[in-house]
C-alpha positions as CSV (number, residue, x, y, z in Angstrom):
1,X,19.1,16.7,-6.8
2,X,21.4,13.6,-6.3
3,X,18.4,11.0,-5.4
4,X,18.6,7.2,-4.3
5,X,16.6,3.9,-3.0
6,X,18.9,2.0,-0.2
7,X,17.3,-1.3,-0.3
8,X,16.1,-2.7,-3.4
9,X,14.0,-5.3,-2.7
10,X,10.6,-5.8,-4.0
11,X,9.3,-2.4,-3.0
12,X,12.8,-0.2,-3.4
13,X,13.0,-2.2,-6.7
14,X,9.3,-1.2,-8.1
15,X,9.4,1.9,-6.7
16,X,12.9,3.0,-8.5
17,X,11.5,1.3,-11.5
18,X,8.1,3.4,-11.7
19,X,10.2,6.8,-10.6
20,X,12.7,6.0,-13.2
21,X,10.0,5.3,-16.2
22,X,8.2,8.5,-15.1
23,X,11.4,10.6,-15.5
24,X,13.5,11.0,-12.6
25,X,17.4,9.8,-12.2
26,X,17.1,7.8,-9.2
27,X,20.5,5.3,-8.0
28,X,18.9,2.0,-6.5
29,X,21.0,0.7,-4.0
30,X,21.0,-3.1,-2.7
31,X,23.7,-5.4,-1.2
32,X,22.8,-8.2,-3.1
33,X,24.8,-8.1,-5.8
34,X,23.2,-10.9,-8.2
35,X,20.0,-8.3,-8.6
36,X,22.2,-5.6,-8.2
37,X,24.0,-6.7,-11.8
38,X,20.4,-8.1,-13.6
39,X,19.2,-4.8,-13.0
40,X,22.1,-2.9,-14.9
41,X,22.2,-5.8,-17.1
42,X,18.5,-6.0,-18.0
43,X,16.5,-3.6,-16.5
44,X,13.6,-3.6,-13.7
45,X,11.4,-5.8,-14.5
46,X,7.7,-4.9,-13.2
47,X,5.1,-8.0,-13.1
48,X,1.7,-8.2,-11.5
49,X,-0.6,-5.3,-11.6
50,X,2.2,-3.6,-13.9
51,X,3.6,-5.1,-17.0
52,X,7.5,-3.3,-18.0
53,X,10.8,-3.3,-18.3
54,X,13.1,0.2,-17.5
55,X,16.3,0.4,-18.0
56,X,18.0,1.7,-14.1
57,X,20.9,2.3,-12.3
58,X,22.2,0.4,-9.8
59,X,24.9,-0.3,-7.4
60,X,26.0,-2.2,-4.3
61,X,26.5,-0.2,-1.1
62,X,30.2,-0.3,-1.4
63,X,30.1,1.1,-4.3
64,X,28.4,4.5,-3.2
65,X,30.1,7.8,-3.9
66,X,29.8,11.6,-2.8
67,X,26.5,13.5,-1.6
68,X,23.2,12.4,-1.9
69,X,20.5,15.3,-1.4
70,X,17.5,12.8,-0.8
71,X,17.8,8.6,0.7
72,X,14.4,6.8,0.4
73,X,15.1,3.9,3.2
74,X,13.7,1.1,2.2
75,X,16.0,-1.5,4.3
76,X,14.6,-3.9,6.7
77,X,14.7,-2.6,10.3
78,X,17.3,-5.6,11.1
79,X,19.9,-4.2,9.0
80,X,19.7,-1.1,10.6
81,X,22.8,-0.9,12.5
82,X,24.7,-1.6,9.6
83,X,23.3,0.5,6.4
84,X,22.9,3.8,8.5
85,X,26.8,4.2,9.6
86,X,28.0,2.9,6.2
87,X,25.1,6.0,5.0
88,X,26.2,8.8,7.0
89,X,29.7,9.4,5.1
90,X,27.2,9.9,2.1
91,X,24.9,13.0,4.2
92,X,25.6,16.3,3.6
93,X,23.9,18.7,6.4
94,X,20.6,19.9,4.0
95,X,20.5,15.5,3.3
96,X,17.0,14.2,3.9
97,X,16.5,10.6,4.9
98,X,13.0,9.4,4.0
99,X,12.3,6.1,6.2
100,X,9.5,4.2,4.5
101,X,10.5,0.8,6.3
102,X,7.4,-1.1,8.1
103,X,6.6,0.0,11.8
104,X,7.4,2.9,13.6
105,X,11.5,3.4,12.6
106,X,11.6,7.0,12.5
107,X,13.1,7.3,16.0
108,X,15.8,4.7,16.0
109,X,16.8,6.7,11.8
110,X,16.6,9.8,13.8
111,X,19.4,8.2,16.4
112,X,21.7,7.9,13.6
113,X,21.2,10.8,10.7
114,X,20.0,13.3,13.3
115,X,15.7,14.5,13.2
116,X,16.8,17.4,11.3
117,X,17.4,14.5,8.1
118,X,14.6,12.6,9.2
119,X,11.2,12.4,7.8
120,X,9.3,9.3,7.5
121,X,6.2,7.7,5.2
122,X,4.1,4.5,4.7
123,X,3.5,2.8,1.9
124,X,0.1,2.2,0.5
125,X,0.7,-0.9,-2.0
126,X,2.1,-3.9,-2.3
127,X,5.0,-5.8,-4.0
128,X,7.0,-9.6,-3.6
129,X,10.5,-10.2,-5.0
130,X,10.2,-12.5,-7.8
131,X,13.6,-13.0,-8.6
132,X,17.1,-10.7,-9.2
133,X,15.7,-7.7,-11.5
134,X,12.4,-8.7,-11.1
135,X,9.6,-7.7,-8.6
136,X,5.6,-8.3,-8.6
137,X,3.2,-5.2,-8.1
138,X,0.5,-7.5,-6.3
139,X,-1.9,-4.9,-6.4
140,X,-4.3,-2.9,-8.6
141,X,-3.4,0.9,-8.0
142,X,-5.1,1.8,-10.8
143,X,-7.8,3.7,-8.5
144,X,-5.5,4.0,-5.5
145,X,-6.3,7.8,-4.1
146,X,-2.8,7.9,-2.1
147,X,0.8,5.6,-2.9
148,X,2.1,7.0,-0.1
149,X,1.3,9.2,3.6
150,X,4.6,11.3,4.5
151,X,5.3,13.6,7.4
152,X,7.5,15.4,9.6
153,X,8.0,13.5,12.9
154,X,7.3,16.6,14.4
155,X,4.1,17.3,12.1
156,X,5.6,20.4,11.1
157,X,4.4,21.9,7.4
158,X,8.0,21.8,5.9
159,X,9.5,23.0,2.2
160,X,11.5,19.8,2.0
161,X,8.4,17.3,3.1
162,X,6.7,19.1,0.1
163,X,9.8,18.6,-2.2
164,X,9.9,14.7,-1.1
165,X,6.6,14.5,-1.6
166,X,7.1,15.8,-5.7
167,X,9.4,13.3,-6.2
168,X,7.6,10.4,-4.3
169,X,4.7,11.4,-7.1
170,X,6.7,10.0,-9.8
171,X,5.5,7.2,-8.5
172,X,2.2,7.9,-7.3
173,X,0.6,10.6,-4.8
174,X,2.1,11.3,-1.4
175,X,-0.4,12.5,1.1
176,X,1.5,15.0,3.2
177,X,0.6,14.8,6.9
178,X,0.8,16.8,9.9
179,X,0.2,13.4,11.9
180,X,2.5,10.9,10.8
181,X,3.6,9.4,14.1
182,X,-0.4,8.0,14.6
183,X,-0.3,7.2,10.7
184,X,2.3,4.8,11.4
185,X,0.1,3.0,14.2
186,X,-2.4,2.8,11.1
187,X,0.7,1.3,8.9
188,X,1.0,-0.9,11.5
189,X,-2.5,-2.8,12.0
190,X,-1.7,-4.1,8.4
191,X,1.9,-5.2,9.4
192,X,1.3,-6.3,12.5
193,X,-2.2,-8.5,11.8
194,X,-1.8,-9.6,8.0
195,X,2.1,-9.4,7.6
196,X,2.1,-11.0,11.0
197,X,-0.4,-14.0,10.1
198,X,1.1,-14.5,6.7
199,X,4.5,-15.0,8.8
200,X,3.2,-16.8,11.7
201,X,1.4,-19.3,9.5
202,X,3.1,-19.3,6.5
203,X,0.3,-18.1,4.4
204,X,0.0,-15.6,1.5
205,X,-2.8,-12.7,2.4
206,X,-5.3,-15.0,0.3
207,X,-4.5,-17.9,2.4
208,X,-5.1,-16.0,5.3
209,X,-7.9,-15.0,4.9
210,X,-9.4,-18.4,3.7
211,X,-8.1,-20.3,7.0
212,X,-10.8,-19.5,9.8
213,X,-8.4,-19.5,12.3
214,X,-5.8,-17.4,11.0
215,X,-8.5,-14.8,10.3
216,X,-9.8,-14.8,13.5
217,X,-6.5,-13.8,14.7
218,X,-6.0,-10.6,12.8
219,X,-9.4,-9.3,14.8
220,X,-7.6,-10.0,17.9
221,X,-4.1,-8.6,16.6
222,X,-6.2,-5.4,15.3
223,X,-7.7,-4.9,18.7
224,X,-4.1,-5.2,20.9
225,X,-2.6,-2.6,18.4
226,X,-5.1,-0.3,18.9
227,X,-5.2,-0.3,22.4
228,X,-1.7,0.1,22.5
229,X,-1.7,3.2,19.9
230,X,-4.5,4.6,22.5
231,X,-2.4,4.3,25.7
232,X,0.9,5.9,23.6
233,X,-1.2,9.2,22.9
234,X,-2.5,8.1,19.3
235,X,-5.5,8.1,17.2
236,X,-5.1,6.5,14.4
237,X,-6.3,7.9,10.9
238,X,-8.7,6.0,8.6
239,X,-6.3,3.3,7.1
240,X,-5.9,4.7,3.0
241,X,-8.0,7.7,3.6
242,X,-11.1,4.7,3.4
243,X,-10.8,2.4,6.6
244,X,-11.8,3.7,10.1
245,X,-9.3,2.2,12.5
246,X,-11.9,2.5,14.8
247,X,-13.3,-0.5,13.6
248,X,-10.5,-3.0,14.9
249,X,-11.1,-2.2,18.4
250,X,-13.8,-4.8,19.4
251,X,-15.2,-5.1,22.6
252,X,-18.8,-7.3,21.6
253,X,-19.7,-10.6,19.4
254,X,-21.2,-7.4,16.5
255,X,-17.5,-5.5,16.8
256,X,-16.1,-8.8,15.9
257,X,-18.0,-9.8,13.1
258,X,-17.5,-5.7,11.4
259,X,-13.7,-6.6,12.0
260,X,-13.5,-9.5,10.4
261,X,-15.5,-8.3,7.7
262,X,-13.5,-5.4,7.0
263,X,-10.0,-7.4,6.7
264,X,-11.9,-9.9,4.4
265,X,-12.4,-6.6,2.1
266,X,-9.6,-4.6,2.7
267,X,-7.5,-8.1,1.5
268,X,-9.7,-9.0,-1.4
269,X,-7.2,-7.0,-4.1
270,X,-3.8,-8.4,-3.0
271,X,-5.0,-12.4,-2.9
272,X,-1.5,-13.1,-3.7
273,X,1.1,-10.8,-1.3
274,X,3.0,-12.5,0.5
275,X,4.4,-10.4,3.8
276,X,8.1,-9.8,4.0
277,X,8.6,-11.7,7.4
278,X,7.5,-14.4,5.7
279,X,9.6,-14.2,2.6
280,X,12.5,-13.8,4.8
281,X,11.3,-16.8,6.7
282,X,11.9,-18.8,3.4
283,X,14.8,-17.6,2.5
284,X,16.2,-18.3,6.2
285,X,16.8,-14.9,7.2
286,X,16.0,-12.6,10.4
287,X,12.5,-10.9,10.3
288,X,11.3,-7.5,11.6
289,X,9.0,-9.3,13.7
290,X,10.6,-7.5,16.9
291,X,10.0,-4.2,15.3
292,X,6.3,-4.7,14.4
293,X,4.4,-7.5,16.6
294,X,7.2,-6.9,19.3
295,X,6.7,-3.1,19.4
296,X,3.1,-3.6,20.2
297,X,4.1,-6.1,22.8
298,X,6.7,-3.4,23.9
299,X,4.0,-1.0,24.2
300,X,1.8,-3.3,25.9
301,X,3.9,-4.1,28.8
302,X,4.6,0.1,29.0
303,X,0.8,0.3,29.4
304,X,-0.1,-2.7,31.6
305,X,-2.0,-3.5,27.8
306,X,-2.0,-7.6,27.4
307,X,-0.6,-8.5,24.1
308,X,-1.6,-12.3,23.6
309,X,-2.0,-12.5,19.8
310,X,1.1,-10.3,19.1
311,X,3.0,-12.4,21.7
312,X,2.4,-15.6,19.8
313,X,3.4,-14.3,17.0
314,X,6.7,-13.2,17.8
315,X,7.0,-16.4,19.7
316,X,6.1,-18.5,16.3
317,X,8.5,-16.6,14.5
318,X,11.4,-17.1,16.8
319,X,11.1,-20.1,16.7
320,X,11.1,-20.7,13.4
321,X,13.9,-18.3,12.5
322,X,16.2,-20.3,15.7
323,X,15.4,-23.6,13.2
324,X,12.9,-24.8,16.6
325,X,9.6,-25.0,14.8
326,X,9.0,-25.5,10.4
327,X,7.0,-22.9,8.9
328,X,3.2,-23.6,7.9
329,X,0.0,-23.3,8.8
330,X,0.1,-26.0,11.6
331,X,2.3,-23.3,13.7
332,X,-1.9,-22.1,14.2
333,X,-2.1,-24.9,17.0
334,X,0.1,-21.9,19.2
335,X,-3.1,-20.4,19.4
336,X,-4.9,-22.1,21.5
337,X,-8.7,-22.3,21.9
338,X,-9.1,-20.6,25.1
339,X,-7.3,-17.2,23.8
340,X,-10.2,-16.6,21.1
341,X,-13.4,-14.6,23.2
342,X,-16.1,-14.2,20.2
343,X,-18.0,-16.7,18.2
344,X,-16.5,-17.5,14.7
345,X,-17.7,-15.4,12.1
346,X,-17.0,-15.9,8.1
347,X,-18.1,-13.2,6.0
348,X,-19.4,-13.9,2.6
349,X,-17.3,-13.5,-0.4
């Protein structure tokens, strides 16, 4: 089986270096060709939670040749439109095309590779691009039940989930799931409160959670996404197998307080991630902020569902990435006073 990562950035980059390690010839592939060449020349270097150095192979999109049997697609949304035609010379009609890319992609993949090559998963861990050939695991998976949920779009018990699932476990376990369409509404109270935060206020999850007004925001942000998830026909799953999604729907002062409470623990392990947004913020690139705050605004004007929180979000964010606004934690005076309902709450360390 001819497998390979398209997109190696931190998470394609410590995922191929973990499968690799554990035994199975993957081919990373990334466009940027400085890590592209430290990885060939010195290996994947794992920091963080992890501590090694595997030797991999990797290559630059150009440089991609014949059949691959299995894609893991680990591409920012935003470069869509260009990695998936350049990809389909390289599908044979058994392919698979594994989308494990932040929000709800599996649709707009479908569009291009066909829902007969498309399954999709979400990634439970976390990871920040250090440098060319070198990533950061940023947190403990020592204890981690699940590294990743995968699933038919259709929920459908299928043969080749089950063989995606084997090699995603070279890695760590895959949770197969006949409901991954609501999983991803799970995936995406993480991306769309903490990633989004981090983003918005140029914060790393730590500092988020340590600046009372960013983390009153993710309570709010929790709450729009699922009431959105609700009016599109979803109930999410406990987030990790652990986390009740109930729980960020808040309609009292006490729902509040258990919300905030329960992003002040889920966080407490990954102090130091950093969201992707916001690393592409700093390196002055286009975010995916209109694929995961903007697809819960999308779904909230659907639904007739207001969207504040998410709004202001991918209004910071704009702004920043058009050069109109400097990233930091003063882009917090965009939410104003008058948006936040319940009493602040700080939970104890």
């Amino acid at each position: 089986m001819r497998v390979a990562i398209l997109g190696c950035g931190a998470m394609g980059t410590i995922m191929g270096a973990f499968m690799t390690k554990n035994g199975i010839d993957v081919t990373m592939i990334d466009s940027y060709k400085a890590h592209v060449d430290a990885l060939n020349e010195k290996g994947a270097k794992i920091i963080g939670f992890a501590d090694f150095t595997v030797p991999v192979h990797a290559i630059t999109p150009e440089q991609m040749e014949g059949i691959y049997d299995l894609v893991f697609l680990f591409t920012k949304q935003t470069a869509n439109d260009e990695v998936l035609p350049n990809l389909l010379p390289h599908l044979g009609p058994d392919s698979t095309v594994c989308t494990l890319q932040n929000g709800v992609p599996e649709p707009y993949v479908a569009k291009y590779v066909g829902q007969n090559r498309t399954v999709g998963g979400t990634v439970l861990w976390s990871g920040t691009f250090i440098e060319p050939g070198v990533s950061q695991l940023t947190q403990n998976v020592e204890n981690l039940a699940h590294f990743f949920g995968i699933g038919e779009m259709d929920g459908q018990d299928t043969e080749r989930i089950h063989k995606v699932a084997e090699v995603l476990g070279h890695m760590g376990n895959a949770d197969v799931s006949p409901s991954l369409m609501a999983e991803r509404w799970s995936k995406l109270i993480n991306n769309a409160c903490m990633s989004g935060m981090s983003a918005a206020a140029g914060l790393t999850f730590g500092g988020v959670l340590e600046n009372d007004k960013a983390r009153a925001c993710l309570s709010y942000l929790g709450n729009e996404v699922m009431r959105c998830a609700e009016a599109e026909g979803y109930n999410p799953p406990a987030i990790a197998g652990k986390v009740p999604t109930a729980i960020f729907k808040i309609n009292n002062q006490e729902e509040y307080n258990r919300s905030q409470t329960m992003f002040w623990k889920m966080y407490q392990y990954v102090l130091a991630g950093k969201a992707s947004m916001l690393q592409d913020l700093e390196k002055n690139r286009k975010t995916e902020v209109p694929m995961i705050n903007g697809y819960v605004c999308e779904a909230g004007r659907k639904h007739g569902i207001p969207t504040p929180f998410c709004d202001k979000v991918v209004e910071i964010v704009k702004k920043i990435e058009a050069g109109e606004e400097k990233l930091g934690p003063h882009c917090l005076d965009y939410f104003e006073d008058s948006m936040f309902t319940y009493e602040p709450f700080k939970p104890e360390v």
